[in-house]
ROPA-31748 format. One record per atom (N, C-alpha, C): residue number from 1; residue in one letter; atom name; x, y, z. Coordinates in pm, whole numbers. Layout:
residues N
ATOM   pos   code   site       xx       yy       zz
ATOM   NUM      a     CA        X        Y        Z
...
This chain:
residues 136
ATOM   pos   code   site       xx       yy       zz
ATOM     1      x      N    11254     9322   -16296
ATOM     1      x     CA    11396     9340   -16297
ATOM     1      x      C    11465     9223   -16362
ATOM     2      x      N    11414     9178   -16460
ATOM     2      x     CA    11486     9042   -16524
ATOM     2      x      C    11605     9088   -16577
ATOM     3      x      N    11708     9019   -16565
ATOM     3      x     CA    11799     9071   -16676
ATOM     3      x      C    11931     9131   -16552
ATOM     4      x      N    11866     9194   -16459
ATOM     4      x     CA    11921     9300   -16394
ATOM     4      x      C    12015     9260   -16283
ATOM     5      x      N    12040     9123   -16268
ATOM     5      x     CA    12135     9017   -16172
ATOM     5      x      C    12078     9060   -16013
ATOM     6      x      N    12141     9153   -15948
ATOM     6      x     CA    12118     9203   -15818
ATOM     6      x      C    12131     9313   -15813
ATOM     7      x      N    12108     9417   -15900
ATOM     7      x     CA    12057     9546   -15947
ATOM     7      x      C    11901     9567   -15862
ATOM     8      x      N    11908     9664   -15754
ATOM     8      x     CA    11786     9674   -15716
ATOM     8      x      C    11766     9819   -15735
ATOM     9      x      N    11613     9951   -15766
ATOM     9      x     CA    11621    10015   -15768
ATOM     9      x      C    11553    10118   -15724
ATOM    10      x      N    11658    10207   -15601
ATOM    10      x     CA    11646    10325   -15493
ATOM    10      x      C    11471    10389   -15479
ATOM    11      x      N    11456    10458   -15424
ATOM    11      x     CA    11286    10541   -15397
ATOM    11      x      C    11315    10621   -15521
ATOM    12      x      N    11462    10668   -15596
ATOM    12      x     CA    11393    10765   -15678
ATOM    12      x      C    11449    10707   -15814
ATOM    13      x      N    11417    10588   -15852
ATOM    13      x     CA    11407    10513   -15926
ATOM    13      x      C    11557    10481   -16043
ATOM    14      x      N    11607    10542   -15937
ATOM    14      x     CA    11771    10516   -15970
ATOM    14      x      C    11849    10330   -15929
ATOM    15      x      N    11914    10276   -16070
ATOM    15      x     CA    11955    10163   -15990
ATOM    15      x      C    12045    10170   -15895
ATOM    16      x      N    12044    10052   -15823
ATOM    16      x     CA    12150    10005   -15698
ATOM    16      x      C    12180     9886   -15718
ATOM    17      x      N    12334     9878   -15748
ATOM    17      x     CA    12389     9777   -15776
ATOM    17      x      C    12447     9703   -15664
ATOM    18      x      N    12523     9555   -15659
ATOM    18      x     CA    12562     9453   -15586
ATOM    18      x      C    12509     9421   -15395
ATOM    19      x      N    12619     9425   -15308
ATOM    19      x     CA    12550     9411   -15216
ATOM    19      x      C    12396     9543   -15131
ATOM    20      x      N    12429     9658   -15183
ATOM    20      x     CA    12362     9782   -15098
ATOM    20      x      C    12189     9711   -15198
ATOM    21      x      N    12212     9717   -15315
ATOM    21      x     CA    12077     9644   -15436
ATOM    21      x      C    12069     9555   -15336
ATOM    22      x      N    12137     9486   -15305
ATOM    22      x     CA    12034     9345   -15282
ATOM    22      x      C    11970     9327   -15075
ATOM    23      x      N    12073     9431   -15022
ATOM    23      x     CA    11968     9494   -14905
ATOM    23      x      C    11928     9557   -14894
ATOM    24      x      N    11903     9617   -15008
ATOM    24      x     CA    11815     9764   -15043
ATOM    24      x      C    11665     9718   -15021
ATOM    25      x      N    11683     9548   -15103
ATOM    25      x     CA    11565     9503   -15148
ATOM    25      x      C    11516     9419   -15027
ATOM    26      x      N    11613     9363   -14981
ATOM    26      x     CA    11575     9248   -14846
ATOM    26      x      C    11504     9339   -14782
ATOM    27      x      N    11553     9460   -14742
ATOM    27      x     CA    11476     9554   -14634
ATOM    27      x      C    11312     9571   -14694
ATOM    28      x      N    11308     9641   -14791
ATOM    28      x     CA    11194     9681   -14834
ATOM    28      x      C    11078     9535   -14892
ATOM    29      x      N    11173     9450   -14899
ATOM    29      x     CA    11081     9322   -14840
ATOM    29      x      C    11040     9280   -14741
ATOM    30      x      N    11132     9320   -14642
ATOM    30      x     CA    11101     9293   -14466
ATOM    30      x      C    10958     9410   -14430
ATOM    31      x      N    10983     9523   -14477
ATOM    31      x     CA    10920     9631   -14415
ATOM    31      x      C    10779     9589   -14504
ATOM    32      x      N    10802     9509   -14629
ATOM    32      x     CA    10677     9522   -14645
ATOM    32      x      C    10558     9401   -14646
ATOM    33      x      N    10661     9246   -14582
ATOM    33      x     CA    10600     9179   -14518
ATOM    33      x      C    10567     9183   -14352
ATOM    34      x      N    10656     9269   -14331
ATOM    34      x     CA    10617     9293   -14180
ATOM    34      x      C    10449     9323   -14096
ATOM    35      x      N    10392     9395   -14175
ATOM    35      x     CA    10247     9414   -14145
ATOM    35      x      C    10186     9287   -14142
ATOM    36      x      N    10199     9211   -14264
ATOM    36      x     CA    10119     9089   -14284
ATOM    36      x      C    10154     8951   -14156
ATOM    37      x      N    10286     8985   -14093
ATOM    37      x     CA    10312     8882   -14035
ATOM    37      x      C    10244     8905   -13864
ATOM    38      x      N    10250     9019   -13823
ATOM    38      x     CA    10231     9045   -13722
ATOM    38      x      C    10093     9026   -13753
ATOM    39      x      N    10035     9062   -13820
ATOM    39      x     CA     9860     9043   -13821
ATOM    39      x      C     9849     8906   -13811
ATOM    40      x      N     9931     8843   -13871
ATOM    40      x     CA     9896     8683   -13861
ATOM    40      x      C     9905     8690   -13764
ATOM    41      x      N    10025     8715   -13692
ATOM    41      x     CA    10075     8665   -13515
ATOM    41      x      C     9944     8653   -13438
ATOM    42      x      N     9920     8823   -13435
ATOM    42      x     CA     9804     8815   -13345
ATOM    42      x      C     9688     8747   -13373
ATOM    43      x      N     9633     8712   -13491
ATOM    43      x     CA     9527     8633   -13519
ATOM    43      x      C     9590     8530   -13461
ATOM    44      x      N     9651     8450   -13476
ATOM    44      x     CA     9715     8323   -13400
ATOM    44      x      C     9674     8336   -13243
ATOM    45      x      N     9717     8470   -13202
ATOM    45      x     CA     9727     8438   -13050
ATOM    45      x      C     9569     8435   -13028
ATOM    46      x      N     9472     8486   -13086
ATOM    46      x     CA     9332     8532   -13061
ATOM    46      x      C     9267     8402   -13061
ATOM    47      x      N     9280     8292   -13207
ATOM    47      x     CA     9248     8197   -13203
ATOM    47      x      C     9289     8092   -13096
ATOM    48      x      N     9433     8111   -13037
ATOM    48      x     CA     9511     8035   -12919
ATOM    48      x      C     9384     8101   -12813
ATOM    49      x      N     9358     8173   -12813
ATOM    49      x     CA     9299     8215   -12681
ATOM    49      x      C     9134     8152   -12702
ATOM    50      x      N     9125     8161   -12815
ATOM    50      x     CA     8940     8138   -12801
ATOM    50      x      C     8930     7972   -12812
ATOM    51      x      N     9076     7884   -12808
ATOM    51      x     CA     9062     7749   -12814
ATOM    51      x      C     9057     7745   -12680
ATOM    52      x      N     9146     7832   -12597
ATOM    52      x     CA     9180     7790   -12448
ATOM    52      x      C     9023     7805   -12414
ATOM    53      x      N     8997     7914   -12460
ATOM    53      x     CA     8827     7923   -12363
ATOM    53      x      C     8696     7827   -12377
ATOM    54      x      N     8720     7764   -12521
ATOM    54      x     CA     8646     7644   -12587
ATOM    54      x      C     8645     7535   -12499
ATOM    55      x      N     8798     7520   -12496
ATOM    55      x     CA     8865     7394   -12423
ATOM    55      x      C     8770     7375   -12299
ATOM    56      x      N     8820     7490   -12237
ATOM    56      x     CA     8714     7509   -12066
ATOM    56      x      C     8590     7479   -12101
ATOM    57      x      N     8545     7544   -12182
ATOM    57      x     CA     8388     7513   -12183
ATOM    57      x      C     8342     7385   -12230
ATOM    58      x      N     8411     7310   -12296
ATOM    58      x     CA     8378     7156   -12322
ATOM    58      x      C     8378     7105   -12141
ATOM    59      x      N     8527     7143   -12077
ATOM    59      x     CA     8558     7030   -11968
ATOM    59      x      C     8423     7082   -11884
ATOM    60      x      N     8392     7206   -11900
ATOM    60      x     CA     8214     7254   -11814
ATOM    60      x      C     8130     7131   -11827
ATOM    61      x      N     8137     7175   -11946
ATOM    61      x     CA     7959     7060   -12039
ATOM    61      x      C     7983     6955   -11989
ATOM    62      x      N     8117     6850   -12022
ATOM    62      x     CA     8151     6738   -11964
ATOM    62      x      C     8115     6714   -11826
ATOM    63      x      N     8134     6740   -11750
ATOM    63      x     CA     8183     6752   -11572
ATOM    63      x      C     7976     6778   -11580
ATOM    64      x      N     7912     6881   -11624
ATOM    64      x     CA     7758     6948   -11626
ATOM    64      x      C     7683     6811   -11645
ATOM    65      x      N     7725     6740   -11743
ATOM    65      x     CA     7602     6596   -11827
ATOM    65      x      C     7707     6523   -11729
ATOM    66      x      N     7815     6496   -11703
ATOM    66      x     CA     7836     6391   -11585
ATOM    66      x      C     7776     6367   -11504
ATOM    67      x      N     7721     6533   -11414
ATOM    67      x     CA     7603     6531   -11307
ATOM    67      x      C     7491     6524   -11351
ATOM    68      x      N     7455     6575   -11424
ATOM    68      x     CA     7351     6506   -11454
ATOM    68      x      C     7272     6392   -11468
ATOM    69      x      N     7366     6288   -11540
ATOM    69      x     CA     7351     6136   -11578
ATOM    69      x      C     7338     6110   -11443
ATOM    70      x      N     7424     6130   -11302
ATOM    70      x     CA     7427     6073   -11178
ATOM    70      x      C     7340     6115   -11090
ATOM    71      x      N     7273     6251   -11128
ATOM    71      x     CA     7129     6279   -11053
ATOM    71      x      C     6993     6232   -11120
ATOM    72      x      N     7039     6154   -11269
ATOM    72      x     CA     6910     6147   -11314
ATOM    72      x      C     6809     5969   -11262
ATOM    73      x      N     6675     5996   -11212
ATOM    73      x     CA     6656     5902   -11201
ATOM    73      x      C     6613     5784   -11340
ATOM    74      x      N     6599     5871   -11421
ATOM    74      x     CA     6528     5779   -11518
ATOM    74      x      C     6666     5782   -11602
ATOM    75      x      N     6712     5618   -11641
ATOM    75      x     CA     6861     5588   -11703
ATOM    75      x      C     6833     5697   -11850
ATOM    76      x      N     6899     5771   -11835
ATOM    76      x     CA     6953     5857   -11955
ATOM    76      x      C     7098     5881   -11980
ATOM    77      x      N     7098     5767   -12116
ATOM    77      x     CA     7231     5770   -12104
ATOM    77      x      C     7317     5843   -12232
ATOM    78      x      N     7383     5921   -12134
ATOM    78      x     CA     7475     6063   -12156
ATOM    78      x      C     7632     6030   -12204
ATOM    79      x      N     7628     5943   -12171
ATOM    79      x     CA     7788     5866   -12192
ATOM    79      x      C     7872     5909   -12328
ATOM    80      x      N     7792     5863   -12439
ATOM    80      x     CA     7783     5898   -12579
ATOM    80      x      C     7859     6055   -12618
ATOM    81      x      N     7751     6174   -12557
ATOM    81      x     CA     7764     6244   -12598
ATOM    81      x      C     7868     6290   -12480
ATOM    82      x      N     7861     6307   -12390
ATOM    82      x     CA     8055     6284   -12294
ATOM    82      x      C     8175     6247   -12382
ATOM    83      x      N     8142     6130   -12426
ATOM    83      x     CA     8268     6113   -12473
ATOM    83      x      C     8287     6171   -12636
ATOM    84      x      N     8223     6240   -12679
ATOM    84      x     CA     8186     6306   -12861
ATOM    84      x      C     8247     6408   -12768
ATOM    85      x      N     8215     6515   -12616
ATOM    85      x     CA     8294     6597   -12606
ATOM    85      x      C     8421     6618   -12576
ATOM    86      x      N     8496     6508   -12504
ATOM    86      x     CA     8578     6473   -12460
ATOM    86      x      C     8695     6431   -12584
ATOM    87      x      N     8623     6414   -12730
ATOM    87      x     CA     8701     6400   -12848
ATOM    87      x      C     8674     6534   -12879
ATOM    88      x      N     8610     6617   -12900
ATOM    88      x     CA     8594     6768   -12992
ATOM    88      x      C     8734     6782   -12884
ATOM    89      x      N     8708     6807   -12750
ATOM    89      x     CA     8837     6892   -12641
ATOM    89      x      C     8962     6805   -12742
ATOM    90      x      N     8933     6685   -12730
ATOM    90      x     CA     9102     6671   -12792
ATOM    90      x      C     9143     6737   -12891
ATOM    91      x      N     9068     6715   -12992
ATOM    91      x     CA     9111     6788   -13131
ATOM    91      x      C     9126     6936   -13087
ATOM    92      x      N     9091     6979   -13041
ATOM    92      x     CA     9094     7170   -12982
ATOM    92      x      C     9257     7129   -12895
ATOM    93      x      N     9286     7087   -12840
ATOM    93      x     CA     9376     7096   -12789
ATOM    93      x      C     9503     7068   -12876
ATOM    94      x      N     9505     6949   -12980
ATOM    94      x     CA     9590     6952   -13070
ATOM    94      x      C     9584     7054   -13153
ATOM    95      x      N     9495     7113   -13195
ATOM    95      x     CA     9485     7258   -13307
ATOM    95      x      C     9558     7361   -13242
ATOM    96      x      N     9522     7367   -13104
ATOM    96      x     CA     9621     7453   -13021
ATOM    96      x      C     9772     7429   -13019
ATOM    97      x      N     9800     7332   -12988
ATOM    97      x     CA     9902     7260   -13002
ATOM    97      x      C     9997     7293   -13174
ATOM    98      x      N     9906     7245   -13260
ATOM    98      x     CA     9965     7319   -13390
ATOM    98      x      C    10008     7461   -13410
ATOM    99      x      N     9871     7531   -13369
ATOM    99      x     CA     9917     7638   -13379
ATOM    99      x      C     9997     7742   -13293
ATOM   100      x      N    10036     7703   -13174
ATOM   100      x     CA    10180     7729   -13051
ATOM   100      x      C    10268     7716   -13150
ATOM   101      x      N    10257     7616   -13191
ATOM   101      x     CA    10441     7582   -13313
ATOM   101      x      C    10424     7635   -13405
ATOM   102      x      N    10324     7678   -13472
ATOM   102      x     CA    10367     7720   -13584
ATOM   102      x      C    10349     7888   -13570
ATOM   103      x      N    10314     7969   -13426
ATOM   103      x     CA    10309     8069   -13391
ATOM   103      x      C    10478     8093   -13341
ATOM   104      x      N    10530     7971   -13269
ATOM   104      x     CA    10671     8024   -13251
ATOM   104      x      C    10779     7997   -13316
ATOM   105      x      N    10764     7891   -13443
ATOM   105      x     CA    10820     7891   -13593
ATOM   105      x      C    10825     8074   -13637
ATOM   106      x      N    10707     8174   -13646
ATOM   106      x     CA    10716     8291   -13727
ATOM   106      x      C    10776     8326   -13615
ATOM   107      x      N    10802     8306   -13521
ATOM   107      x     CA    10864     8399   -13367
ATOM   107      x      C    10983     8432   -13436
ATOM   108      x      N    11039     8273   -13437
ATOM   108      x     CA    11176     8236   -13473
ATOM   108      x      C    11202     8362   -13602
ATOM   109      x      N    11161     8317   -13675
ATOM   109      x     CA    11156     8353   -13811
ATOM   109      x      C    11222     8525   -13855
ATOM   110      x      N    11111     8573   -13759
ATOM   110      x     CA    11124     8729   -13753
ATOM   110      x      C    11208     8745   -13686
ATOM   111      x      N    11255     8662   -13579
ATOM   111      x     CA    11349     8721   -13538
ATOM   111      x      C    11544     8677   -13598
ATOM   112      x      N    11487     8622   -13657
ATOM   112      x     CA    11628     8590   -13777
ATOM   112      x      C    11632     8688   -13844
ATOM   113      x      N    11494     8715   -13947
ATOM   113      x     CA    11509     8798   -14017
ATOM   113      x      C    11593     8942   -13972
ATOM   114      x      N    11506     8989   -13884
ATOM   114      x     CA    11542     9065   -13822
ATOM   114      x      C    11689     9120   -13744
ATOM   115      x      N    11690     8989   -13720
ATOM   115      x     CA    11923     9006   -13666
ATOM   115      x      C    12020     9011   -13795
ATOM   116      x      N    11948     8908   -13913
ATOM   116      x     CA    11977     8950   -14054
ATOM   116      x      C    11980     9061   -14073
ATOM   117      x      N    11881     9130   -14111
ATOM   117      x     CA    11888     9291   -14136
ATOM   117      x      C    11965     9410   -14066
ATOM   118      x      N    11967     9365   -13919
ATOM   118      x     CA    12040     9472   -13847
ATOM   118      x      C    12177     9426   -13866
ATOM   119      x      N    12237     9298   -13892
ATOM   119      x     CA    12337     9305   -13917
ATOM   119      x      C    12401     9355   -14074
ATOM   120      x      N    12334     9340   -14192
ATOM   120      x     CA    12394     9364   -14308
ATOM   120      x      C    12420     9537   -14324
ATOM   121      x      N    12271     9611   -14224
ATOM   121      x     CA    12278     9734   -14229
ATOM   121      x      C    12376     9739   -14150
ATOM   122      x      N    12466     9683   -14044
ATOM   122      x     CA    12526     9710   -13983
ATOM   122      x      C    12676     9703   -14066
ATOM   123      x      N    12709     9632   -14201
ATOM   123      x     CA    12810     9571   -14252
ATOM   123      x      C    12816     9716   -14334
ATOM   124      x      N    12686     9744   -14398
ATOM   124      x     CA    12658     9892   -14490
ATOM   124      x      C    12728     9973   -14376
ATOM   125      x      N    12675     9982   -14310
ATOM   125      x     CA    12736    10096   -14234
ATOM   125      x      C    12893    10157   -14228
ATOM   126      x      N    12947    10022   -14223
ATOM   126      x     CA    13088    10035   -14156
ATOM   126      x      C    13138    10056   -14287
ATOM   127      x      N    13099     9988   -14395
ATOM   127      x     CA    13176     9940   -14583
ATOM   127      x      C    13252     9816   -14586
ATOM   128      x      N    13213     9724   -14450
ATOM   128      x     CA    13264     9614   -14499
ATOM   128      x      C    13148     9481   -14545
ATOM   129      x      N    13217     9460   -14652
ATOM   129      x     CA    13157     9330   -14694
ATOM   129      x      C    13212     9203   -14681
ATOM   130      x      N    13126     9115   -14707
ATOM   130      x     CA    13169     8980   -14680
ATOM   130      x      C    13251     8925   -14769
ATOM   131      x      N    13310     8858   -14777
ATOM   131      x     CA    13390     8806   -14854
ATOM   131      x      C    13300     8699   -14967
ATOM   132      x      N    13391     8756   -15094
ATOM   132      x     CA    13318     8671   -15229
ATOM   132      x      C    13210     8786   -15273
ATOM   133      x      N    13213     8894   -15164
ATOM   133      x     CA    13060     8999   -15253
ATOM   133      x      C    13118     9096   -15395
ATOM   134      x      N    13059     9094   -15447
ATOM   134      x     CA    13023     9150   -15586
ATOM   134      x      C    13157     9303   -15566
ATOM   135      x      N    13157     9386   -15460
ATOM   135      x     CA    13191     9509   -15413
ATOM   135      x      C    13351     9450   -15386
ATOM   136      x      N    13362     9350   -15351
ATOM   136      x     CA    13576     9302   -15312
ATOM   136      x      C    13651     9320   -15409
């Protein structure tokens, strides 16, 4: 559409000019990033969940070779690899940590988008536009 300013154009390949073109297009950009975002979401939450269960299972192992080292009679020392787990748990917990924020960054996101859209369809609706639009 070079050339075409904010000319967007309809399902039956008719143009649409000024503001209705240019939420003609926001929408059918929303609707057609929408799949991709929610798939992210939930991959996010899946990975949030399989860190939480990681997490546990380090503080297991940890707490498991703790007793161990303290039932063992012959000095075997476990310390080392305690504390190598006790750093993997951290980093799992900050990755979690990243990805909470940047899971409720797209929260945010969509849901802007989203009050965006219901409101401009809501502006289409009525025929009023904003002031300074192309249509005044």
């Amino acid at each position: 559409m070079a050339g075409s300013g904010s000319a967007a154009v309809s399902g039956a390949g008719t143009p649409v000019a000024g503001p209705a073109g240019r939420d003609l297009f926001a929408e059918g950009l929303l609707e057609f990033l929408r799949p991709a975002v929610q798939q992210l979401d939930s991959h996010v939450h899946a990975v949030r969940e399989s860190q939480v269960e990681l997490r546990e299972q380090i503080d297991n192992l940890a707490t498991e070779l703790g007793r161990i080292n303290e039932d063992q009679k012959v000095a075997l020392d476990l310390d080392p690899y305690v504390k190598k787990l006790l750093n993997a748990r951290r980093r799992v917990v900050l990755v979690n940590n990243i990805l909470q924020n940047a899971q409720e960054r797209l929260r945010r996101l969509n849901h802007s988008v989203a009050k965006e859209t219901a409101r401009r369809r809501a502006m289409l609706d009525s025929g009023v536009y904003p002031p300074g639009s192309p249509s005044n």
